[in-house]
C-alpha positions as CSV (number, residue, x, y, z in Angstrom):
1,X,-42.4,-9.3,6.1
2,X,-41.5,-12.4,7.7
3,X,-39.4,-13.3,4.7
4,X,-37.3,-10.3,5.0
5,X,-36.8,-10.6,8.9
6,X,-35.5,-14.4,7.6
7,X,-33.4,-13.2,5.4
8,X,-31.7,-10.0,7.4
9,X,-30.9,-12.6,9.9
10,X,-28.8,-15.0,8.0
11,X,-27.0,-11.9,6.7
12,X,-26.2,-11.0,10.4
13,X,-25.1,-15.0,10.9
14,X,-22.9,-15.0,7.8
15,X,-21.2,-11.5,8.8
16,X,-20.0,-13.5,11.7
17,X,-18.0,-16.2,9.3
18,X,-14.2,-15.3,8.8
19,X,-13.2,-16.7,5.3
20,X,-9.8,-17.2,3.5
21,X,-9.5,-16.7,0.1
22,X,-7.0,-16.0,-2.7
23,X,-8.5,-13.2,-4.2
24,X,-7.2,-12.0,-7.7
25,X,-7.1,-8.5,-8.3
26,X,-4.2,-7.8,-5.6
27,X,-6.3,-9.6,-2.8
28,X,-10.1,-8.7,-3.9
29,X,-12.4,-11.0,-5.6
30,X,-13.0,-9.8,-9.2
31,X,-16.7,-10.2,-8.5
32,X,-19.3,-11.1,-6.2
33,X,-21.9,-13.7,-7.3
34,X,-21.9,-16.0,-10.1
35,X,-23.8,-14.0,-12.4
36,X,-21.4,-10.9,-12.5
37,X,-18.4,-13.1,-11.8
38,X,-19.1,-15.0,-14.7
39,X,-19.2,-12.0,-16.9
40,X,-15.5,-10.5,-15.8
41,X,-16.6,-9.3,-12.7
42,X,-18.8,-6.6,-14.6
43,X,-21.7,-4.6,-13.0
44,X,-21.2,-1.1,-12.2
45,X,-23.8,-0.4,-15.3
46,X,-25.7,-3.9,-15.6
47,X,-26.0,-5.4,-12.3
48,X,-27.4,-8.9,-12.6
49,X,-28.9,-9.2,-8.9
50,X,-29.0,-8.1,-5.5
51,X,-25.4,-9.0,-4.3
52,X,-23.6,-7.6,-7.6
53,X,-25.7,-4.7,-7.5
54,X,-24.4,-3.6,-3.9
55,X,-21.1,-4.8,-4.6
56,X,-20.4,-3.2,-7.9
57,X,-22.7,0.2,-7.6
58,X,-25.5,0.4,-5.2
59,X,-26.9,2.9,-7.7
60,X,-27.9,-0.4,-9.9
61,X,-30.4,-1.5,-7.4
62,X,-32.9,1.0,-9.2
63,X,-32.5,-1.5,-12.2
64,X,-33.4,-4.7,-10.4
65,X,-37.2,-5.4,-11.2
66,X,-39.6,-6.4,-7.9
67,X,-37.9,-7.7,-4.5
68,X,-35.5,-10.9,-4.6
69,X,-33.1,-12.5,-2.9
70,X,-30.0,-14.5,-3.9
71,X,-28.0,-17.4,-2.3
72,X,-24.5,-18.2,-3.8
73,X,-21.1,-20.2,-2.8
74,X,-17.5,-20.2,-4.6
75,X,-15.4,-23.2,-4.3
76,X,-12.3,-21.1,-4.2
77,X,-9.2,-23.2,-5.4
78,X,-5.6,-21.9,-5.7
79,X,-2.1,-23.4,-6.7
80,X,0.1,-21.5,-4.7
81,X,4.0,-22.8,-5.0
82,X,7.3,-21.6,-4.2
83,X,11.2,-21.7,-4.8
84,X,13.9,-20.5,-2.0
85,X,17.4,-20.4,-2.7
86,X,19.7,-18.9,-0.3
87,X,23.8,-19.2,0.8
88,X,23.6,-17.5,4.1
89,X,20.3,-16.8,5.8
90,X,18.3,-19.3,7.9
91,X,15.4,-20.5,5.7
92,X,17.6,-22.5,3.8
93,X,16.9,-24.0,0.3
94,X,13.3,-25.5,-0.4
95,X,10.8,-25.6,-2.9
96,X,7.0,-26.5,-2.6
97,X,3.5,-26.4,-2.9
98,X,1.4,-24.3,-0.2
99,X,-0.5,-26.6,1.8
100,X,-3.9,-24.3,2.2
101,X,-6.9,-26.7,0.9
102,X,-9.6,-24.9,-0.9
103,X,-12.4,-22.4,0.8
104,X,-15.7,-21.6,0.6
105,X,-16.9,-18.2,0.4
106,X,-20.5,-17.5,1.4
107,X,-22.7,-14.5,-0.2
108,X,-25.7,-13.5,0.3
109,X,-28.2,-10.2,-1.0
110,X,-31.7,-9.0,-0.4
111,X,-33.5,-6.4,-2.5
112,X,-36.8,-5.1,-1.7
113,X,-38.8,-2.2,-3.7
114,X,-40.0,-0.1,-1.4
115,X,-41.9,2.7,-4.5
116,X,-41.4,3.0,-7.8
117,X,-38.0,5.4,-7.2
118,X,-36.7,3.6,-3.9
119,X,-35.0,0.5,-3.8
120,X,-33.6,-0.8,-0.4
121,X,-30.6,-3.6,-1.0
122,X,-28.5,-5.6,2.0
123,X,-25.7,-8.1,1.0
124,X,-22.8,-9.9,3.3
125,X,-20.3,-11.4,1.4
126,X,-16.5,-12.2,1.3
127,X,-14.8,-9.9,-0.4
128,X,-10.7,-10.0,-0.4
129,X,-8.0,-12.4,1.7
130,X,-4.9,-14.3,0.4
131,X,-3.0,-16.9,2.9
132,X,0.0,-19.4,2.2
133,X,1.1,-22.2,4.5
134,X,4.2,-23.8,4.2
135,X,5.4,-25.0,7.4
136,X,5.9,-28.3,6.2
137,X,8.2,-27.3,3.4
138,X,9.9,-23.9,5.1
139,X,13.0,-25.1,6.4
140,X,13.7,-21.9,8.6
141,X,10.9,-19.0,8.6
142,X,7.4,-21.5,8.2
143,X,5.6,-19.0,6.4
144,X,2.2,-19.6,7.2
145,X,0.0,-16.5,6.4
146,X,-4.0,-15.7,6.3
147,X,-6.1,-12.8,6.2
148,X,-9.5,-12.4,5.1
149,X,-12.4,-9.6,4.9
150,X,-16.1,-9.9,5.6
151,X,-18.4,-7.3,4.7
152,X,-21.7,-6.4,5.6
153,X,-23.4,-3.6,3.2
154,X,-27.1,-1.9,3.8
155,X,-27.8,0.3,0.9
156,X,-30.5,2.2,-1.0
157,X,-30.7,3.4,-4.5
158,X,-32.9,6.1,-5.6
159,X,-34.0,6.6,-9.4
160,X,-35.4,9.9,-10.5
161,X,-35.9,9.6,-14.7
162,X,-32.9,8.3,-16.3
163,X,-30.9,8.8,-13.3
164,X,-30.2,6.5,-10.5
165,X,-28.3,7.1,-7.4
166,X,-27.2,4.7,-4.7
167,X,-25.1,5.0,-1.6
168,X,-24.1,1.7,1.0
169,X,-22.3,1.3,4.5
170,X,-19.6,-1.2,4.6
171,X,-19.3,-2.4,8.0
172,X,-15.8,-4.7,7.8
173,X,-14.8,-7.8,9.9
174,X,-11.0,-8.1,8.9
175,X,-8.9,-11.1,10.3
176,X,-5.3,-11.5,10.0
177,X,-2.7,-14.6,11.7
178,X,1.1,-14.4,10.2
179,X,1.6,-17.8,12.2
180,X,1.6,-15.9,15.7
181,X,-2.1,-16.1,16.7
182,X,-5.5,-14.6,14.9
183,X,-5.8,-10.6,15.2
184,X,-9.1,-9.3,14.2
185,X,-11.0,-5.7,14.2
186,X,-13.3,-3.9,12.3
187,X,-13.9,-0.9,10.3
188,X,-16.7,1.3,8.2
189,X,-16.9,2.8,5.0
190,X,-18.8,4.4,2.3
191,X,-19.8,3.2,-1.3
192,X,-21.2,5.8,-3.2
193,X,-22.4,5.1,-6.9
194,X,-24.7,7.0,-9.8
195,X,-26.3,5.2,-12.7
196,X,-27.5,7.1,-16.2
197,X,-30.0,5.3,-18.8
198,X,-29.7,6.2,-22.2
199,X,-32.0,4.2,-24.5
200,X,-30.6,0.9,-24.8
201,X,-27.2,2.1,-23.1
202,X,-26.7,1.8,-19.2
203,X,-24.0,4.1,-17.8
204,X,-22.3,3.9,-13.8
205,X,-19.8,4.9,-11.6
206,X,-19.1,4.4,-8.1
207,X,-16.5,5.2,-5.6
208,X,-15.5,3.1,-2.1
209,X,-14.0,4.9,0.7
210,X,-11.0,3.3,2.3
211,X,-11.4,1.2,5.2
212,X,-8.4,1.4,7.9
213,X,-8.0,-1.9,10.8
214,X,-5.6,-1.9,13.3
215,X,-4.1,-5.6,13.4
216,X,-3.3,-5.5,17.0
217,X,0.3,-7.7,18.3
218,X,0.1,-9.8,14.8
219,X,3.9,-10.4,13.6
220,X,7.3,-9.4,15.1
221,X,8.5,-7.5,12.0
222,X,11.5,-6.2,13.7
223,X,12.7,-9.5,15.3
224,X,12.8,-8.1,19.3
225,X,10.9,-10.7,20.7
226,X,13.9,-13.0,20.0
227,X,16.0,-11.0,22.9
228,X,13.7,-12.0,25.3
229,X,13.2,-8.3,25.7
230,X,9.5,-8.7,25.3
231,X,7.2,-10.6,23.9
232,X,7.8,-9.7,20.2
233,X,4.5,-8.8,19.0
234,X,3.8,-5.4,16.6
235,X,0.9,-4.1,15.9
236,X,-0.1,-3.3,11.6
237,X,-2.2,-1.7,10.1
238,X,-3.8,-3.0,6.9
239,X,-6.5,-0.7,4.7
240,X,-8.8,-2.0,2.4
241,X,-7.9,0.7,-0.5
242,X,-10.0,3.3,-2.0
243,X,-11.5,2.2,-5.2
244,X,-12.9,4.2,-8.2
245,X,-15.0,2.4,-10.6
246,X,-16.8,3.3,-13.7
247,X,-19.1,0.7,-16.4
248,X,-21.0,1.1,-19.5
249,X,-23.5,-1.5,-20.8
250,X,-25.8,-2.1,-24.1
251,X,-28.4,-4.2,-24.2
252,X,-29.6,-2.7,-28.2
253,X,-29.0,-6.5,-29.1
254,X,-31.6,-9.3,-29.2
255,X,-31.0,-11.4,-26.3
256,X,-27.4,-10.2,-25.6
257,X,-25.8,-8.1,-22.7
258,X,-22.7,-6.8,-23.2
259,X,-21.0,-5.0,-20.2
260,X,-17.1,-3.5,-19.5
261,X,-16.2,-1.8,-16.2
262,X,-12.8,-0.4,-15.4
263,X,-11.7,0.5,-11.8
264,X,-9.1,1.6,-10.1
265,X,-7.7,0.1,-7.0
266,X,-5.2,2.3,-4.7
267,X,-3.2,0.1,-3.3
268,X,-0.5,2.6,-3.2
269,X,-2.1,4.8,-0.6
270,X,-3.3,2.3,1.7
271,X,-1.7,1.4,4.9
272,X,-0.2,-2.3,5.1
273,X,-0.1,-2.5,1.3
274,X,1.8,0.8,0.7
275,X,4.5,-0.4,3.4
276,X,5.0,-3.6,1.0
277,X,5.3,-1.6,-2.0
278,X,2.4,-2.6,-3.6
279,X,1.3,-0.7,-6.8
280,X,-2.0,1.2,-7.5
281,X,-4.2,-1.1,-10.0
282,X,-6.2,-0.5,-12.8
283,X,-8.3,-3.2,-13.4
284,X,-10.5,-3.7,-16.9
285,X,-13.7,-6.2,-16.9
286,X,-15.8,-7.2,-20.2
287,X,-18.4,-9.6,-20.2
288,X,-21.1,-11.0,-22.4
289,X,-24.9,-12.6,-21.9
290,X,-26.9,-14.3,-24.7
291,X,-30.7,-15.1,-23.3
292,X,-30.3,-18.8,-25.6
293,X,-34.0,-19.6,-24.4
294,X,-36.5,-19.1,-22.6
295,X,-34.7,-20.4,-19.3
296,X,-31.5,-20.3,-19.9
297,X,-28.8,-17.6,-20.3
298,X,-25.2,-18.2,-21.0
299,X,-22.2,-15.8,-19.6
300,X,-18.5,-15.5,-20.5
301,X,-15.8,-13.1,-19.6
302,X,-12.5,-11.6,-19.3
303,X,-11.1,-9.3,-16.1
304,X,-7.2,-8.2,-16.3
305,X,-5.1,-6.3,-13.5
306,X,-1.4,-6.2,-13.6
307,X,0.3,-7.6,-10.7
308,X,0.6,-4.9,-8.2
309,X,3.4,-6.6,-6.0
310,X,6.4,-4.6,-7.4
311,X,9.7,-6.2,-8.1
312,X,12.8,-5.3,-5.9
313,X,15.3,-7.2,-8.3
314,X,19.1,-7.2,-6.6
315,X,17.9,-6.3,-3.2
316,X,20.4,-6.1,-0.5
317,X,19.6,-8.8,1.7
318,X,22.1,-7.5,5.0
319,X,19.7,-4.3,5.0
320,X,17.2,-2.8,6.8
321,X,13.3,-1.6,5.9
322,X,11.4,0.7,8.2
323,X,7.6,-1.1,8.2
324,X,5.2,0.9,10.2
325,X,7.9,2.4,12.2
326,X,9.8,-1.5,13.4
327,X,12.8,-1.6,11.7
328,X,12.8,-5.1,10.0
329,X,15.5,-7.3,7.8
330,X,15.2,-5.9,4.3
331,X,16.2,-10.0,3.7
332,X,12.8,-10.8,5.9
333,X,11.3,-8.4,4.8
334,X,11.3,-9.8,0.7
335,X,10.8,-13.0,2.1
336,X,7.3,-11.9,3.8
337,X,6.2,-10.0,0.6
338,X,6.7,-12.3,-1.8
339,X,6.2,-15.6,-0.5
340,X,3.6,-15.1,2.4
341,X,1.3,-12.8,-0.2
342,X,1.5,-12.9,-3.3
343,X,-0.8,-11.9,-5.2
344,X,0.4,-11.5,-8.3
345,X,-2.3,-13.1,-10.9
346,X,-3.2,-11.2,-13.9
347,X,-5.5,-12.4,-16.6
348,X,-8.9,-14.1,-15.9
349,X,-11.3,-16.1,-17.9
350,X,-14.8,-16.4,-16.9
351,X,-17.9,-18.9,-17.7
352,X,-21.4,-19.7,-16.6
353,X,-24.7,-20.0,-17.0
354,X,-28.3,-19.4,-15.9
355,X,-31.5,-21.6,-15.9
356,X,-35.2,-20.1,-14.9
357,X,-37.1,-22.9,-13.6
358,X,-40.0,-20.7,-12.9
359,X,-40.5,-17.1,-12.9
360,X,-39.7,-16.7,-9.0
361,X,-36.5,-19.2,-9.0
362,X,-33.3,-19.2,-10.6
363,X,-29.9,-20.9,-10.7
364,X,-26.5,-19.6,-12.0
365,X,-23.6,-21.5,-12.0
366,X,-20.2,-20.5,-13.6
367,X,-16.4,-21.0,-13.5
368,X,-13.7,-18.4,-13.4
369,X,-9.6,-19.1,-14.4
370,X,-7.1,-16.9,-13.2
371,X,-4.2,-18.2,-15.5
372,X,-0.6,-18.6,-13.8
373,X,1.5,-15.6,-12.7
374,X,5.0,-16.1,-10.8
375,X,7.5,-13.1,-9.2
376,X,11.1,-13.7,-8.7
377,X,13.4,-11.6,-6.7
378,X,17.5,-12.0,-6.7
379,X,20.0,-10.5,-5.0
380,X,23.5,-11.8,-3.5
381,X,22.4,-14.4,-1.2
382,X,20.1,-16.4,-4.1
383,X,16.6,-16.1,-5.3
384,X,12.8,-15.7,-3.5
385,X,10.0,-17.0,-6.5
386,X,6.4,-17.3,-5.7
387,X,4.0,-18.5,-8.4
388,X,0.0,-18.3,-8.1
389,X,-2.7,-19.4,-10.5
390,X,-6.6,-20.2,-9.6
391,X,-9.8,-22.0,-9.8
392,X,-13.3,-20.9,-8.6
393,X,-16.4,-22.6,-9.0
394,X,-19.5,-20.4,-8.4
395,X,-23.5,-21.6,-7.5
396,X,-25.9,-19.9,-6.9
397,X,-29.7,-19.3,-6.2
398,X,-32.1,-16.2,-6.9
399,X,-35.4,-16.1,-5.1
400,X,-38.2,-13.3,-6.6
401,X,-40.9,-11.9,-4.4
């Protein structure tokens, strides 16, 4: 008991962090975790512990054998550059590198049996954010952009014979600054998931609720404040889409896992992302585990998600785009898209690996590759290109109890 009280009280310190991070399917993490991250971002049928469990389908916390509870950190490193070229407006012509250094992201999950069919699960983790910041290389508009999403999740599985059922609360901390001063809020959801064992094979499928916050006096999107009229600030609202998931697993083999989710992301429907003509996603996950001892296991991967950002190719840049109900420069409005957010990355290779030093401890470790992606827009007064690739280095530990 005291463990647990330990435990639920660094999740309530880490909900508290705010963290930036390039994401990579749109502006979500493929995975949460080493473990899962290292295999694709799979889960939804073969969760590997507490925080992939909750995060992919709270129904898998019904497979998760005794109580445990896991530790883990991602040195999250992006290459984020950009070319400008432009005759007549007033960012000029420049080229560069963004100058955001590196994050860390924190998660953490707890898993506790409490009988043979009930399984109680609580996990905080970083979950989605992108940011540039070029205001040493943006000669006119220095872009400088950052939001990030926190999530705390309590959630339950129940199993009744081959079927498992789970169901978690997303409780969201969401922080956005567009360069005029941090704007946060919050906002709840639902994940609901089910789980079906068949022999050897593992089924799942799990669904997310959107999750709508209110950026309150975050940008100027339609440029009043420069009148002197008023102080220029607009509210937006941002949603963290609904998602669809569902994953099948086989574990028939000796030693090996194999595991491939696909989900669907709708960023087409949600606020914020809708207004920037971002595209629904479907996103595909496989992964692989080989138990090569005793101790330890090795992972490998492969996630895809085409770029949702869509192209506006010979855009008039003297026109005007409605965002939210502010009337912005269709020129400014490209500009913000495309160089302050762009997350455009598409194909993801994943590795790692797991050592059991005793029955109760365990480390993972693993390494993911989001290969590089780049969007170019034209249209009469030159050219907007944004180009994004990653790194992420993953470690992390798993306590039984």
């Amino acid at each position: 008991m005291k463990k647990s009280v330990k435990v639920l009280a660094a999740v309530a310190v880490l909900t508290g962090l705010s963290v930036n991070v390039f994401a990579t399917n749109g502006d979500n993490l493929i995975g949460v975790g080493p473990a899962s991250r290292a295999m694709g971002g799979t889960g939804m049928a073969a969760p590997q512990d507490a925080i992939s469990a909750i995060f992919t389908n709270p129904a898998g916390l019904s497979q998760l054998e005794g109580s445990q509870f896991n530790f883990a950190g991602t040195y999250f490193a992006p290459t984020v550059k950009a070319t400008v070229r432009s005759a007549g407006m007033p960012v000029g012509n420049w080229s560069g590198k963004s100058q955001d250094a590196a994050y860390a992201v924190p998660a953490i999950g707890l898993s506790s049996k409490i009988d043979d069919k009930l399984t109680f699960g609580i996990a905080a983790y970083g979950v989605s954010g992108m940011g540039v910041d070029y205001r040493n290389k943006d000669t006119g508009g220095k872009m400088n952009t950052k939001v990030s999403v926190m999530k705390f999740v309590p959630a339950f599985s129940y199993k009744y014979g081959s079927l498992s059922y789970g169901a978690g609360l997303d409780i969201d901390y969401q922080a956005a600054d567009f360069g005029k001063g941090l704007s946060h809020n919050y906002a709840l959801g639902v994940r609901l998931g089910a789980g079906y064992e068949y022999g050897k094979w593992n089924f799942g499928l799990t669904y997310v609720t959107p999750q709508n916050v209110n950026h309150e006096r975050v940008y100027d999107f339609d440029g009043e404040g420069l009148s002197g009229t008023y102080n220029g600030f607009d509210d937006l609202k941002l949603e963290n889409p609904a998602q669809y998931g569902a994953g099948v697993s086989y574990k028939g083999l000796d030693k090996w896992v194999l595991s491939a989710d696909v989900k669907y992301v709708d960023w087409a429907n949600a606020d914020g992302y809708s207004d920037f003509d971002w595209e629904s996603q479907t996103v595909f996950g496989l992964g692989v585990q080989n138990k090569t001892t005793d101790k330890l296991t090795l992972r490998a991967g492969w996630n895809y998600g085409k770029n949702p950002l869509k192209k506006h190719d010979n855009f008039n840049p003297m026109g005007t785009t409605v965002v939210q109900g502010k009337t912005m420069s269709t020129y400014n409005y490209e500009y913000f898209r495309i160089i302050g957010f762009p997350g455009i990355v598409e194909h993801h290779l994943t590795l790692g690996a797991g050592y059991e030093f005793s029955p109760k401890f365990a480390l993972n470790v693993g390494y993911k590759k989001a290969f590089a992606k780049s969007i170019t827009e034209n249209s009469s007064d030159g050219s907007i290109k944004s180009e994004l690739s990653e790194d992420a280095y993953d470690l992390g530990l798993t306590f039984k109890f």
